[in-house]
N, C-alpha and C positions, 0 to 999 in steps of 0.2 A: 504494500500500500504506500503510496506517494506520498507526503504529506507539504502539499502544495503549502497550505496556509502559512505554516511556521516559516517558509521560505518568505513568502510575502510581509507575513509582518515582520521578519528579521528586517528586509529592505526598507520598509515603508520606517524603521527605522533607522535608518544608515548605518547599518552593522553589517560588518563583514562575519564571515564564519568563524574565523579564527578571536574574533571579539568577543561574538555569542557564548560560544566554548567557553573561552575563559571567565567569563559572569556565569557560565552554568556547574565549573570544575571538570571537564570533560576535555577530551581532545578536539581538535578538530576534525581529525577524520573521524571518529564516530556522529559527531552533530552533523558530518554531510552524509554520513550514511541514513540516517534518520530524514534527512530532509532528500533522499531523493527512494528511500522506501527500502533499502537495501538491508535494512535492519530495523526490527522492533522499535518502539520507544519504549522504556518502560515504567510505568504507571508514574513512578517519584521525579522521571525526570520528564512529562506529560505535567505533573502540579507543577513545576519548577517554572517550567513556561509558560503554564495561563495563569501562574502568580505573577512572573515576570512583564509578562504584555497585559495586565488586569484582564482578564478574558481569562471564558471557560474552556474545559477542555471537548467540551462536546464542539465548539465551536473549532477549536485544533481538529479533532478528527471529522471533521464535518458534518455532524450529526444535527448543528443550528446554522442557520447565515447570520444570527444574533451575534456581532462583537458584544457587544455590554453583557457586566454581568447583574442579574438581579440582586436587587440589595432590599 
């Protein structure tokens, strides 16, 4: 599975991968395997980035077109 979104908000923040990575503790090559699908996300590091971008994770795996989270 792809996960287009996490690539787009990475961008829409002008964050390179090797940035993200490092805000997330991770390498860089694993954050691009994640963002072109070539490896799972897994669930802790799925929280990590819809705490980091305020967005939920249903909206990372697609499951909403809702950026916002309800509060």
């Amino acid at each position: 599975m792809r996960f287009q979104r996490i690539q787009d908000l990475r961008t829409d923040a002008d964050l390179s991968q090797k940035q993200i990575s490092e805000i997330l503790h991770i390498s860089q090559r694993s954050y691009s395997h994640y963002e072109t699908g070539s490896r799972n996300i897994p669930i802790e590091m799925l929280i990590r980035l819809a705490n980091y971008y305020n967005t939920s994770i249903d909206y990372l795996v697609g499951r909403t077109d809702n950026k916002k989270l309800y509060h």
